[in-house]
PyMOL Python script that loads the backbone (N, CA, C, O; Angstrom):
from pymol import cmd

cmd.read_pdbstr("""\
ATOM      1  N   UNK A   1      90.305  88.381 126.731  1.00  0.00           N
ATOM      2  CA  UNK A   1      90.993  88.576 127.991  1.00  0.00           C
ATOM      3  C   UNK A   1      91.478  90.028 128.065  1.00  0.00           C
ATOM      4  O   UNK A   1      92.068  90.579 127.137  1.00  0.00           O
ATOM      5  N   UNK A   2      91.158  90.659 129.345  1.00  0.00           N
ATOM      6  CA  UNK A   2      91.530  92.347 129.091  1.00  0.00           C
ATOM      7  C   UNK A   2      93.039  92.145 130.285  1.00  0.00           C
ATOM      8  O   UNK A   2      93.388  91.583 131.324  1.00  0.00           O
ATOM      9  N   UNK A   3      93.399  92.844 129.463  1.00  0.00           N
ATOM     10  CA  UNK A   3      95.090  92.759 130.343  1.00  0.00           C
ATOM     11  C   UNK A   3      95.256  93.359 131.738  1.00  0.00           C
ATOM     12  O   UNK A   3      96.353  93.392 132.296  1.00  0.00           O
ATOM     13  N   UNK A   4      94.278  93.772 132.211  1.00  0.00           N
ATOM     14  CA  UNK A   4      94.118  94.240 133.282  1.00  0.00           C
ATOM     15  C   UNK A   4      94.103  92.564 134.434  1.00  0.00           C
ATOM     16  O   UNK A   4      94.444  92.465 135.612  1.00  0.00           O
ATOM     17  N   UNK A   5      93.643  91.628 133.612  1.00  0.00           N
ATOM     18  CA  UNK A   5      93.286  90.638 134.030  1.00  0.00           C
ATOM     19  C   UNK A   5      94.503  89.235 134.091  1.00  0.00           C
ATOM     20  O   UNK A   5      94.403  88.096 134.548  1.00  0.00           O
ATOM     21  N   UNK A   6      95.666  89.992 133.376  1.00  0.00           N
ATOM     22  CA  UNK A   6      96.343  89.368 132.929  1.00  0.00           C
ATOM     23  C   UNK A   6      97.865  88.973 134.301  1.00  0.00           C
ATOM     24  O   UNK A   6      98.385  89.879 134.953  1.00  0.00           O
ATOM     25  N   UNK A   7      98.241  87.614 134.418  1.00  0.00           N
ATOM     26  CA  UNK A   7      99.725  87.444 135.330  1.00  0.00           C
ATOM     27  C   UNK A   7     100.757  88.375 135.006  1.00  0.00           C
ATOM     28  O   UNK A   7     100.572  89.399 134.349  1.00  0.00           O
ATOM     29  N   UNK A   8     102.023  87.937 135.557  1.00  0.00           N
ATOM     30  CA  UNK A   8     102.979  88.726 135.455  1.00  0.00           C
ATOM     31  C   UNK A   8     103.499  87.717 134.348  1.00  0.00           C
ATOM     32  O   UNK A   8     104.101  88.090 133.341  1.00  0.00           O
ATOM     33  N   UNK A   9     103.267  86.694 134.580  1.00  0.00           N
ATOM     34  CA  UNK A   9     104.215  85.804 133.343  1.00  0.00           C
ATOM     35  C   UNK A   9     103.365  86.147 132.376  1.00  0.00           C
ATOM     36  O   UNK A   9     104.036  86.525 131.416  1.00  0.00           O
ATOM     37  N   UNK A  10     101.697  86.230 132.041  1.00  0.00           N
ATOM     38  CA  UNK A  10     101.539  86.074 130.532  1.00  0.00           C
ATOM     39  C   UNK A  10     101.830  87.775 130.552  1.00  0.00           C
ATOM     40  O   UNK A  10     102.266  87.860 129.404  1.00  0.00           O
ATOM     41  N   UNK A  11     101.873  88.919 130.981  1.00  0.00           N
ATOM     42  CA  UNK A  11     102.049  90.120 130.453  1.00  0.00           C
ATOM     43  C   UNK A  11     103.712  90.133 129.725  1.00  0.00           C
ATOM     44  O   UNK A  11     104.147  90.896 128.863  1.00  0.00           O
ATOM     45  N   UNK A  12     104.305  89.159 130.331  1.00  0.00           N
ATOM     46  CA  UNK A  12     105.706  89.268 129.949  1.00  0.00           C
ATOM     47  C   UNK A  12     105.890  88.255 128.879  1.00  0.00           C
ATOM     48  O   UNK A  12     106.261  88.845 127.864  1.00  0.00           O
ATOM     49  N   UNK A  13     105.809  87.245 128.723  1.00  0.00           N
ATOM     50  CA  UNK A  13     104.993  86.857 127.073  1.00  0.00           C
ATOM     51  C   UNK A  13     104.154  87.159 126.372  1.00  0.00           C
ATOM     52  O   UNK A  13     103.992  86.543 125.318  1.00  0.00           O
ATOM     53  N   UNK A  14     103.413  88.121 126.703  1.00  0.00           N
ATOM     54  CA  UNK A  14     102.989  89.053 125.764  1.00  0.00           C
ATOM     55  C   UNK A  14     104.228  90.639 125.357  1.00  0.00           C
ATOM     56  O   UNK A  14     104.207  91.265 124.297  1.00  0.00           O
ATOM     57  N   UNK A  15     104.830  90.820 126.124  1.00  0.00           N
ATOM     58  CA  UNK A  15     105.487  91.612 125.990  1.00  0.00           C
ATOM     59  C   UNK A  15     106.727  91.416 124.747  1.00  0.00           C
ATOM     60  O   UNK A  15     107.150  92.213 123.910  1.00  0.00           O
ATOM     61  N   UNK A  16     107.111  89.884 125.069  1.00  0.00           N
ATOM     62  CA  UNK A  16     108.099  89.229 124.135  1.00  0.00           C
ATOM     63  C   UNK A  16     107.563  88.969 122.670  1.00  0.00           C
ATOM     64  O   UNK A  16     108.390  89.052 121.762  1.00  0.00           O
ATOM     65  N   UNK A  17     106.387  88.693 122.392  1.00  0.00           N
ATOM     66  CA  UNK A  17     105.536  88.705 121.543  1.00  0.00           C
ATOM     67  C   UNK A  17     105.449  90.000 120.448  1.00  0.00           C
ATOM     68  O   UNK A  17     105.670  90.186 119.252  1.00  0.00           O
ATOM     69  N   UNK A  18     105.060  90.647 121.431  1.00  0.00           N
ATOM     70  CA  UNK A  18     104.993  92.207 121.323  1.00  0.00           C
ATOM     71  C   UNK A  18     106.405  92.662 120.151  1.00  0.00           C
ATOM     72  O   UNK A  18     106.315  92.544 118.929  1.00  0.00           O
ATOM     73  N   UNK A  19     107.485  93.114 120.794  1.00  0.00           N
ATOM     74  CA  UNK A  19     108.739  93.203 121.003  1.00  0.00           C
ATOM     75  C   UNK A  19     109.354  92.476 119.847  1.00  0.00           C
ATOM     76  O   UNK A  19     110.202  93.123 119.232  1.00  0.00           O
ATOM     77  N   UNK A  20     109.053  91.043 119.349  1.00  0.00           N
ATOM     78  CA  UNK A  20     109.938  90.128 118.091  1.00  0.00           C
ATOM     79  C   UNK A  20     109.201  91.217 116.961  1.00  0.00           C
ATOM     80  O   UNK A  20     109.820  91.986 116.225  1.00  0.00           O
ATOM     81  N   UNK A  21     107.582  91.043 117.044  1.00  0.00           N
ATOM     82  CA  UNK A  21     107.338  91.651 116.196  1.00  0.00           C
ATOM     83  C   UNK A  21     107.614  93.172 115.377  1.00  0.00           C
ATOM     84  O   UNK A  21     107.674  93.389 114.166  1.00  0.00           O
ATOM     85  N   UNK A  22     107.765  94.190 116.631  1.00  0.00           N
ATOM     86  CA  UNK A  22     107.941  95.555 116.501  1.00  0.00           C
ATOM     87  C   UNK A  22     109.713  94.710 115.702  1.00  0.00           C
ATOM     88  O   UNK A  22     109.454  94.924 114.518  1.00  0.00           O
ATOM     89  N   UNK A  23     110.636  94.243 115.685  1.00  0.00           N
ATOM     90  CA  UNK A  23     111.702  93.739 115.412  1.00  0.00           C
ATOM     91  C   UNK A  23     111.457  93.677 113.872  1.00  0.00           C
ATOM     92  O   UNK A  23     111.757  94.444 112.958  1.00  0.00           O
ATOM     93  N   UNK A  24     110.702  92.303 113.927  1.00  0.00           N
ATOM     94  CA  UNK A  24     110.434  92.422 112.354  1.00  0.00           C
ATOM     95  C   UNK A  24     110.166  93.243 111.602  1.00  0.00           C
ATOM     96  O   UNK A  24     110.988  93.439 110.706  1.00  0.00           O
ATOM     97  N   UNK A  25     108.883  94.100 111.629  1.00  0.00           N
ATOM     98  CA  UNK A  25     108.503  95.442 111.134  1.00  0.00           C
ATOM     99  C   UNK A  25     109.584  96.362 110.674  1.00  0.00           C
ATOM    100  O   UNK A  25     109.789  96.929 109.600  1.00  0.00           O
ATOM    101  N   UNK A  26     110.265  96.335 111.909  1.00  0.00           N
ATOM    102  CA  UNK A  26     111.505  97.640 111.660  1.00  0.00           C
ATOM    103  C   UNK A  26     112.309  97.700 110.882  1.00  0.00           C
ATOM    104  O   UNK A  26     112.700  98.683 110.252  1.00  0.00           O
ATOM    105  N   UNK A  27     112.928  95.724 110.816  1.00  0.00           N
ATOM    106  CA  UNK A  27     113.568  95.024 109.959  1.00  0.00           C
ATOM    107  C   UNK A  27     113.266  95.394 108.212  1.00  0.00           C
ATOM    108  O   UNK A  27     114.031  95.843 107.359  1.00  0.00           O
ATOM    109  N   UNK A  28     111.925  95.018 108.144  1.00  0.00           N
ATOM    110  CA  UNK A  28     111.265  94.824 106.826  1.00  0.00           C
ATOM    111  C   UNK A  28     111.329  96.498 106.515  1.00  0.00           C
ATOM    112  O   UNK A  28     111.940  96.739 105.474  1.00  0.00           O
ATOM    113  N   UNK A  29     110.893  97.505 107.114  1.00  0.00           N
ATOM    114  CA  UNK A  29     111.087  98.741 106.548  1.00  0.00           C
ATOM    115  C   UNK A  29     112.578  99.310 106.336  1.00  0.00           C
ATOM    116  O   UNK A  29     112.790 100.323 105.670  1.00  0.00           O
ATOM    117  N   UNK A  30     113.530  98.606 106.928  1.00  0.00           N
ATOM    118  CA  UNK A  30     114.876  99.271 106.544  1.00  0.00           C
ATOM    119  C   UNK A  30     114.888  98.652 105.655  1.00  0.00           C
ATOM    120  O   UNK A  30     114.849  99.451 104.719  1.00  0.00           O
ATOM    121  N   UNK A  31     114.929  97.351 105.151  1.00  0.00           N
ATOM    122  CA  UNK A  31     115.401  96.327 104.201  1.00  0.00           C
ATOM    123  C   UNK A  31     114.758  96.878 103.158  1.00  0.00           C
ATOM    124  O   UNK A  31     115.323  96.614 102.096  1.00  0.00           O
ATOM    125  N   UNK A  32     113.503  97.741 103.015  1.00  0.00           N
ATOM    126  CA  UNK A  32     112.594  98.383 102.194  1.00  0.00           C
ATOM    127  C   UNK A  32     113.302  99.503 101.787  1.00  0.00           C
ATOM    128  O   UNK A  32     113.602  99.628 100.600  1.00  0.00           O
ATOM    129  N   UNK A  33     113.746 100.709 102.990  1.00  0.00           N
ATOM    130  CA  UNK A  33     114.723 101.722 102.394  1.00  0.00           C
ATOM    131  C   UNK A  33     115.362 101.211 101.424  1.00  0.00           C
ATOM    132  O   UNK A  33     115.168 101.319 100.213  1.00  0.00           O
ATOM    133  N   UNK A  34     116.277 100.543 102.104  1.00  0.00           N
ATOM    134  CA  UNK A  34     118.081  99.748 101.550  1.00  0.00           C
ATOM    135  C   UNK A  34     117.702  99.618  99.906  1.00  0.00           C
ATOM    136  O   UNK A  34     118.207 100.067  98.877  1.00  0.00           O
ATOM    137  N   UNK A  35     116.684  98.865 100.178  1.00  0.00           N
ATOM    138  CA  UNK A  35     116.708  98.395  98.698  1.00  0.00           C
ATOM    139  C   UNK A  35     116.431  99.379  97.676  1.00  0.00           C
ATOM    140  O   UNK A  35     116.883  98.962  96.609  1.00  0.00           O
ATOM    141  N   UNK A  36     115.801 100.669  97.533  1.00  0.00           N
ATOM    142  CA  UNK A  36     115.449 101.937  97.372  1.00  0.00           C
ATOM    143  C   UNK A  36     116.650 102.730  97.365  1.00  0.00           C
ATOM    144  O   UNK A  36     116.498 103.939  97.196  1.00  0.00           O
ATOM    145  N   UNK A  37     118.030 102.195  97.545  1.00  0.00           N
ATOM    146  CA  UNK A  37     119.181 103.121  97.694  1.00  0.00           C
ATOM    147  C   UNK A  37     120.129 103.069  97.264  1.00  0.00           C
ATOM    148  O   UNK A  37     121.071 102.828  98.018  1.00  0.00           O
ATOM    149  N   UNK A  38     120.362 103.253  95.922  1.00  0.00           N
ATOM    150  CA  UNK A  38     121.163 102.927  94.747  1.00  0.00           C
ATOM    151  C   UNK A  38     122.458 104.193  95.011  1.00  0.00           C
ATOM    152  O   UNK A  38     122.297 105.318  95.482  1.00  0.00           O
ATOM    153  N   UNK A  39     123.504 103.669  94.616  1.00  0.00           N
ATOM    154  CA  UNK A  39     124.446 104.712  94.752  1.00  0.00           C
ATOM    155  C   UNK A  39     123.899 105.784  93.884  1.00  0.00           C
ATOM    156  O   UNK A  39     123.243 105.531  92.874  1.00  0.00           O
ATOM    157  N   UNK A  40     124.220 107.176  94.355  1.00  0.00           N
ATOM    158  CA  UNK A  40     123.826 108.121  93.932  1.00  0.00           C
ATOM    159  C   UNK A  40     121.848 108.750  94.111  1.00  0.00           C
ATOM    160  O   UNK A  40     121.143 109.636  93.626  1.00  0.00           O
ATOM    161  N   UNK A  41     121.782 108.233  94.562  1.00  0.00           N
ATOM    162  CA  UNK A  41     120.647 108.329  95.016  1.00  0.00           C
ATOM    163  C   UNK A  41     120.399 109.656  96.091  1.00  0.00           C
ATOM    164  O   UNK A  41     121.084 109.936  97.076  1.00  0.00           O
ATOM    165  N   UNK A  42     119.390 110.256  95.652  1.00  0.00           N
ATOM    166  CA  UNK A  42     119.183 111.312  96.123  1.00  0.00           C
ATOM    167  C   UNK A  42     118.312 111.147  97.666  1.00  0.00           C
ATOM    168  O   UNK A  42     117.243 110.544  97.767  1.00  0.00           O
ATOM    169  N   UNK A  43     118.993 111.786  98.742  1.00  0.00           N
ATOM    170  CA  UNK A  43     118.372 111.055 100.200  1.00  0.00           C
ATOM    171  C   UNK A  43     117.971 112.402 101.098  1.00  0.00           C
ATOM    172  O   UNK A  43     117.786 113.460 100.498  1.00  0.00           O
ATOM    173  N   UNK A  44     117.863 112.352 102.310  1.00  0.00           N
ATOM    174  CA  UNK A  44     117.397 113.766 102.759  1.00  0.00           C
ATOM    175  C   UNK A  44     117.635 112.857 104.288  1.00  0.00           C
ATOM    176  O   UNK A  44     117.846 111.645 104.266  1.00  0.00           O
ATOM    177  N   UNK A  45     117.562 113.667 105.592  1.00  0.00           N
ATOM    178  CA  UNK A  45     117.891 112.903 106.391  1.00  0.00           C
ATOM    179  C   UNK A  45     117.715 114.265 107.615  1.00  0.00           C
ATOM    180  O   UNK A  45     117.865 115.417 107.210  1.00  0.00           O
ATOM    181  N   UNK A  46     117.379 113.989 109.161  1.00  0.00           N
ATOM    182  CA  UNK A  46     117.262 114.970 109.936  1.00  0.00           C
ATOM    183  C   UNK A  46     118.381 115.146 110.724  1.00  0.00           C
ATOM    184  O   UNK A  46     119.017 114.099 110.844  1.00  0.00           O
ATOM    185  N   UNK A  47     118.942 116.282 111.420  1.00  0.00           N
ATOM    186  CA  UNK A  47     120.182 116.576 111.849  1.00  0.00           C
ATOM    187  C   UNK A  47     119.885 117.783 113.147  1.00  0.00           C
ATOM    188  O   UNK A  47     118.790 118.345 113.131  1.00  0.00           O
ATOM    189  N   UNK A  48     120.583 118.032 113.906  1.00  0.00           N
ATOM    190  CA  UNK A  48     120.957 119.538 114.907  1.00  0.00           C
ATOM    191  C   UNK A  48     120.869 119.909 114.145  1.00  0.00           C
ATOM    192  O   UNK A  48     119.699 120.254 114.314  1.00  0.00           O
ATOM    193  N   UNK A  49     121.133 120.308 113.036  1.00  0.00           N
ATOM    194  CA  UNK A  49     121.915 121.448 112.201  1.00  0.00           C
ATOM    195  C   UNK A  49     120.336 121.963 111.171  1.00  0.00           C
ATOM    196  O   UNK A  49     119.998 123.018 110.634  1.00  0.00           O
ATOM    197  N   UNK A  50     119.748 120.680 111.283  1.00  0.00           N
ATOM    198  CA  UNK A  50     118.225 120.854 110.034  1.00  0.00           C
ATOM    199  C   UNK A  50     118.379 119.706 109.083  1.00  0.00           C
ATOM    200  O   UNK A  50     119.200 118.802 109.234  1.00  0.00           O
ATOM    201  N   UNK A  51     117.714 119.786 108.311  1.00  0.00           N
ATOM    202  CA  UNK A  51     117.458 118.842 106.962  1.00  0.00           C
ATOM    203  C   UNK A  51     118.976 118.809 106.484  1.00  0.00           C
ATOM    204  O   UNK A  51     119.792 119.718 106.332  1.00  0.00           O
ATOM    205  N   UNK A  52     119.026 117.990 106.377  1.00  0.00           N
ATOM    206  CA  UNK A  52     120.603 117.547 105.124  1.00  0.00           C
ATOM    207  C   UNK A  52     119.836 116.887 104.114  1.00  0.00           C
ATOM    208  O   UNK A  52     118.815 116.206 104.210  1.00  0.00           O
ATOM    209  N   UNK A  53     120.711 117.312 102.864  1.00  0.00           N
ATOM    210  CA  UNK A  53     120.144 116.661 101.498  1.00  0.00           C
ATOM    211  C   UNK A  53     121.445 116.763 100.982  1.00  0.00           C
ATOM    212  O   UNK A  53     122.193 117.739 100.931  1.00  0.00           O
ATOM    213  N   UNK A  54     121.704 114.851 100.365  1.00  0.00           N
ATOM    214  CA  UNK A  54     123.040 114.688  99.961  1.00  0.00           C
ATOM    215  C   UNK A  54     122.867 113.237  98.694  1.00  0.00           C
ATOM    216  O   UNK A  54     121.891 112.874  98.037  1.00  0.00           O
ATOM    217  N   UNK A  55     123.877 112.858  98.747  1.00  0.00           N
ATOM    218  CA  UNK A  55     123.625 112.113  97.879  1.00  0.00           C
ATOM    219  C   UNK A  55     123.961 110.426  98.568  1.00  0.00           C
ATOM    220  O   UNK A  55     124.715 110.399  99.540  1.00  0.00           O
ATOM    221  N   UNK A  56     123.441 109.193  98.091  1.00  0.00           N
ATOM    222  CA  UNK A  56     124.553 107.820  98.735  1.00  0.00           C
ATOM    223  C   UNK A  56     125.814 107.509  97.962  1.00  0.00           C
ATOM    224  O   UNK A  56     125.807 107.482  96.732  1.00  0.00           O
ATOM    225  N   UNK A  57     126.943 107.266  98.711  1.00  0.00           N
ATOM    226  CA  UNK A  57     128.031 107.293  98.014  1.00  0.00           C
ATOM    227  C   UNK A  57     128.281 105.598  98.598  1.00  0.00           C
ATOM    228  O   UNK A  57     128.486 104.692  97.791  1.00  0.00           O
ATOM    229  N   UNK A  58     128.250 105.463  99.435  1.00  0.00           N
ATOM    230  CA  UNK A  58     128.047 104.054  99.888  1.00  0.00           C
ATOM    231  C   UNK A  58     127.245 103.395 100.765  1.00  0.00           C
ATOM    232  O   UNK A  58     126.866 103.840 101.848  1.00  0.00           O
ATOM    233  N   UNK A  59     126.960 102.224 100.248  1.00  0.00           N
ATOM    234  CA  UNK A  59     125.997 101.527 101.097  1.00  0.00           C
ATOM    235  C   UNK A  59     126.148 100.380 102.202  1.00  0.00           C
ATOM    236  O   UNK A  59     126.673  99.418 101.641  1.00  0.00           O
ATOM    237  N   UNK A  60     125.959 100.164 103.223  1.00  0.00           N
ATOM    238  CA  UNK A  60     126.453  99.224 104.199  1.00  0.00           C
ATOM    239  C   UNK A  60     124.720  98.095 104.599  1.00  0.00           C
ATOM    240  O   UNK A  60     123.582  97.948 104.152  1.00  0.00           O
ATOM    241  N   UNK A  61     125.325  97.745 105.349  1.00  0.00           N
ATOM    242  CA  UNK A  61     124.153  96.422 105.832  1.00  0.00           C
ATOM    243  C   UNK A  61     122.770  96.964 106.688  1.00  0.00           C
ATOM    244  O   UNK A  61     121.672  96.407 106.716  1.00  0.00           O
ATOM    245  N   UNK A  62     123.220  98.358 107.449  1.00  0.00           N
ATOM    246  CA  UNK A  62     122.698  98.963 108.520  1.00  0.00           C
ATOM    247  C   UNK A  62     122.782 100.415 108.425  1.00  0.00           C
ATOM    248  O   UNK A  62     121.874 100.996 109.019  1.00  0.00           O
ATOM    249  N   UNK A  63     123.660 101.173 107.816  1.00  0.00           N
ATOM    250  CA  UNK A  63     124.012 102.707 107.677  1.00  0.00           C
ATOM    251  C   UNK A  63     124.430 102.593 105.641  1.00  0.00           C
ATOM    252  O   UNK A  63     124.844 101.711 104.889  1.00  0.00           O
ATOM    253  N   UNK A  64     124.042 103.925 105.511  1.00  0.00           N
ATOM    254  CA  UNK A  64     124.763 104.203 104.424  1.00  0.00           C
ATOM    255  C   UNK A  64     125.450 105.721 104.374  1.00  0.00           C
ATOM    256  O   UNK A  64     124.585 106.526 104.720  1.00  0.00           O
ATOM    257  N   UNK A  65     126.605 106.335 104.089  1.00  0.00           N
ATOM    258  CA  UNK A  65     127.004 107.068 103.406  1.00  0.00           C
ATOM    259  C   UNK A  65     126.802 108.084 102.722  1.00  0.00           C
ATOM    260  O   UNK A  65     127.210 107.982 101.565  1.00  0.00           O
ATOM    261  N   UNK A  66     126.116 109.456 103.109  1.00  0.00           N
ATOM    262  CA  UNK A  66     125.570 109.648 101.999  1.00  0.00           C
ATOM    263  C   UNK A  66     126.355 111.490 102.036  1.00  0.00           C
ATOM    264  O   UNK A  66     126.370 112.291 102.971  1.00  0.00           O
ATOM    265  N   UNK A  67     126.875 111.613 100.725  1.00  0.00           N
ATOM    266  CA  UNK A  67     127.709 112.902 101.015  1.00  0.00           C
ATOM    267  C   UNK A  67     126.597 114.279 100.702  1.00  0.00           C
ATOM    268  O   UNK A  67     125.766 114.341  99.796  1.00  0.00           O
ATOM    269  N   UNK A  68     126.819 115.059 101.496  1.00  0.00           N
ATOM    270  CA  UNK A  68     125.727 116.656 101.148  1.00  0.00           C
ATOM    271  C   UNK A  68     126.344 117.548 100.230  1.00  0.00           C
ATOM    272  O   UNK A  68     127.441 117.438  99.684  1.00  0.00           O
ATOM    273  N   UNK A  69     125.643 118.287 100.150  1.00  0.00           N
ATOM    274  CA  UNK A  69     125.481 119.546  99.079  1.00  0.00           C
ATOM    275  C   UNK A  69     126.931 120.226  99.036  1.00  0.00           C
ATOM    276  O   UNK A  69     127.449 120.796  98.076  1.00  0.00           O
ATOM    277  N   UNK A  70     127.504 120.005 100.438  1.00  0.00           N
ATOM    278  CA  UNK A  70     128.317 121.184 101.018  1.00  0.00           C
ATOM    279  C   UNK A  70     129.594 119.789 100.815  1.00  0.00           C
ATOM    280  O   UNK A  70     130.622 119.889 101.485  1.00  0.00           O
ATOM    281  N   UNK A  71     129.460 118.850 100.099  1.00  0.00           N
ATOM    282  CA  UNK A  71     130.761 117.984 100.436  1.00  0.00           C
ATOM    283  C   UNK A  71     131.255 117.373 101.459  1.00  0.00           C
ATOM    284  O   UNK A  71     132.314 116.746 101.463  1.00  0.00           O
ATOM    285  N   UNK A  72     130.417 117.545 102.487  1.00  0.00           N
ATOM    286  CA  UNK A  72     131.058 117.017 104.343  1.00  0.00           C
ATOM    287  C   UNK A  72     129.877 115.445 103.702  1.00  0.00           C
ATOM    288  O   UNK A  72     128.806 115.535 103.103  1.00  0.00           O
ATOM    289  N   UNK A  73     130.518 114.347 104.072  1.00  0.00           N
ATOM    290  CA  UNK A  73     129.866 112.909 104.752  1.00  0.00           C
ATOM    291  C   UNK A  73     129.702 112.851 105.688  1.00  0.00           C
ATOM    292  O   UNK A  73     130.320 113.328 106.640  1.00  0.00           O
ATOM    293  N   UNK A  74     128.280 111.875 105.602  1.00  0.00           N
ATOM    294  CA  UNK A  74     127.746 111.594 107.124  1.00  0.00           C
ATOM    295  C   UNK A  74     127.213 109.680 106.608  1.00  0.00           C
ATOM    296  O   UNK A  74     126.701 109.144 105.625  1.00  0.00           O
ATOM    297  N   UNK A  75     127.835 109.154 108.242  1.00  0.00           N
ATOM    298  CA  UNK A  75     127.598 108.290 107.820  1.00  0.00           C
ATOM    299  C   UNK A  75     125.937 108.142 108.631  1.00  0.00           C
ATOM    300  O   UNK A  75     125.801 108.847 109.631  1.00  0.00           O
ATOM    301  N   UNK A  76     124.911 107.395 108.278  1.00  0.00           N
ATOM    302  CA  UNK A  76     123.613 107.728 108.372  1.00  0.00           C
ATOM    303  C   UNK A  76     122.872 106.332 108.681  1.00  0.00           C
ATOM    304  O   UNK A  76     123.191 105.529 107.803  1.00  0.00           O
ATOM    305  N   UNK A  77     121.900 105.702 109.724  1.00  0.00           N
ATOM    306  CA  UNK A  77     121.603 104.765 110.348  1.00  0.00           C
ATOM    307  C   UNK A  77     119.888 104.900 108.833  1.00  0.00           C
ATOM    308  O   UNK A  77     119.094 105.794 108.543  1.00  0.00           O
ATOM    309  N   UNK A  78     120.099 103.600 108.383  1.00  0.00           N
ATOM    310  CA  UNK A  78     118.794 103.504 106.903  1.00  0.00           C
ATOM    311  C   UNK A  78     117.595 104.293 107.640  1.00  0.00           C
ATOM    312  O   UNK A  78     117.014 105.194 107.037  1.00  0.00           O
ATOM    313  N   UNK A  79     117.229 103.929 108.984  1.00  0.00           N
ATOM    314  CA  UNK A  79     115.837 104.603 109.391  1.00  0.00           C
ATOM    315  C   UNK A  79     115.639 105.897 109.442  1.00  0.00           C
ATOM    316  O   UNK A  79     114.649 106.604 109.625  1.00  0.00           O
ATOM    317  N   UNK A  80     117.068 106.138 109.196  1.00  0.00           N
ATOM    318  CA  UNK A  80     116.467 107.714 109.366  1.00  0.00           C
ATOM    319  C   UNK A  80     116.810 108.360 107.691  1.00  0.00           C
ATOM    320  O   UNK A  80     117.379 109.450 107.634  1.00  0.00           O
ATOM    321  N   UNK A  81     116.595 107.946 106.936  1.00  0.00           N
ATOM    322  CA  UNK A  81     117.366 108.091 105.799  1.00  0.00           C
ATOM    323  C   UNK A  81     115.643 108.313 104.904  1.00  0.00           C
ATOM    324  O   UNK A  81     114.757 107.459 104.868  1.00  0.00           O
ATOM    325  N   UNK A  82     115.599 109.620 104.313  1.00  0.00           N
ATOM    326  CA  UNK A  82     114.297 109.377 103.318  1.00  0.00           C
ATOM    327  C   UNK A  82     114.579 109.603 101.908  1.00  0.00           C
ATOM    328  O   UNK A  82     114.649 110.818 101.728  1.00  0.00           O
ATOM    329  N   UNK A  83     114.798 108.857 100.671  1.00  0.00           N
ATOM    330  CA  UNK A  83     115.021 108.390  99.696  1.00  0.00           C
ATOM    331  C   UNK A  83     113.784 109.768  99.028  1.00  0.00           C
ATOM    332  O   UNK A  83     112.593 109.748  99.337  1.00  0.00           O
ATOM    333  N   UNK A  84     114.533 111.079  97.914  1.00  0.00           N
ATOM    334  CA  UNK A  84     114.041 111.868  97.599  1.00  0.00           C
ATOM    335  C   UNK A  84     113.628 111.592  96.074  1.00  0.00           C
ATOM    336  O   UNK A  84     114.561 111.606  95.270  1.00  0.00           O
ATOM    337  N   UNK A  85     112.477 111.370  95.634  1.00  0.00           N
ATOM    338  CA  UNK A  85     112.243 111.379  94.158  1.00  0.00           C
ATOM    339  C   UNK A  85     112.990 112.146  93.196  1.00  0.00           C
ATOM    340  O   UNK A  85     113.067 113.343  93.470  1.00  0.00           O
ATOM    341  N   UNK A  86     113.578 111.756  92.104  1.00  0.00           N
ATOM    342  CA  UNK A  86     114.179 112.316  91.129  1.00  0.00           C
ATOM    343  C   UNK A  86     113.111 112.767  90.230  1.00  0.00           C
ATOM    344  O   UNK A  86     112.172 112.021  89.951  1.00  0.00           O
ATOM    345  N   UNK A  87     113.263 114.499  89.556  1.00  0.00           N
ATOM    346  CA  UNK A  87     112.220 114.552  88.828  1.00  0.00           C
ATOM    347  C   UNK A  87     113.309 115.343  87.908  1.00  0.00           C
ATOM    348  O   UNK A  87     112.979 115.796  86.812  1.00  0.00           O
TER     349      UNK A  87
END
""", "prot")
cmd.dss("prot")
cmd.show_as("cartoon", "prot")
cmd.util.cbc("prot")
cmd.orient("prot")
């Protein structure tokens, strides 16, 4: 079926369809960060200002904590949060 072809009701159950899923996904990749984010953990994250690189000082359900180089905290939403390899 090409969606061109499609009602207003099934485009909009498809849309809902659509939509739970993009949900889940998003879900499963934060829950993927999170778990990747041990206190002290070295994180990196985008800002106005440029790259911040800090550390997690605390962790929450949805945001974590994570203090920078320079000592200022930010509290930080997991998706945007990239977990930096320790070498």
């Amino acid at each position: 079926m090409r969606i061109d072809d499609m009602s207003l009701d099934q485009l909009l159950a498809l849309n809902d369809i659509i939509c739970r899923r993009i949900d889940e996904l998003q879900a499963r990749q934060k829950m993927d960060v999170l778990s990747r984010l041990n206190l002290g953990k070295a994180v990196s994250f985008e800002t106005r200002e440029g790259q911040i690189f800090g550390r997690v000082i605390k962790n929450f359900r949805k945001t974590v904590v994570v203090q920078s180089k320079d000592n200022r905290q930010w509290k930080v939403s997991v998706g945007m949060i990239q977990p930096l390899r320790e070498v």
